[in-house]
C-alpha distance (Angstrom), angle and dihedral (degrees) to the residues before:
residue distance angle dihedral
X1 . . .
X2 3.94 . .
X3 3.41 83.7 .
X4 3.30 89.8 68.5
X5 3.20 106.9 60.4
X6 3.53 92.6 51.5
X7 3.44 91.6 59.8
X8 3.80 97.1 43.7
X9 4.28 84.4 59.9
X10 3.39 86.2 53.9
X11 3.47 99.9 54.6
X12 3.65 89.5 45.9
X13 3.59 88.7 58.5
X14 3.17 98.7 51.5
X15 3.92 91.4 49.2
X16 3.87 83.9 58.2
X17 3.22 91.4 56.0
């Protein structure tokens, strides 16, 4: 699972992009 939350900032970074 804290895997997934490192993957869920990435997406959001990539949204901000």
């Amino acid at each position: 699972m804290c895997n997934s939350m490192d993957i869920r900032i990435i997406i959001k970074d990539t949204l901000s992009s």
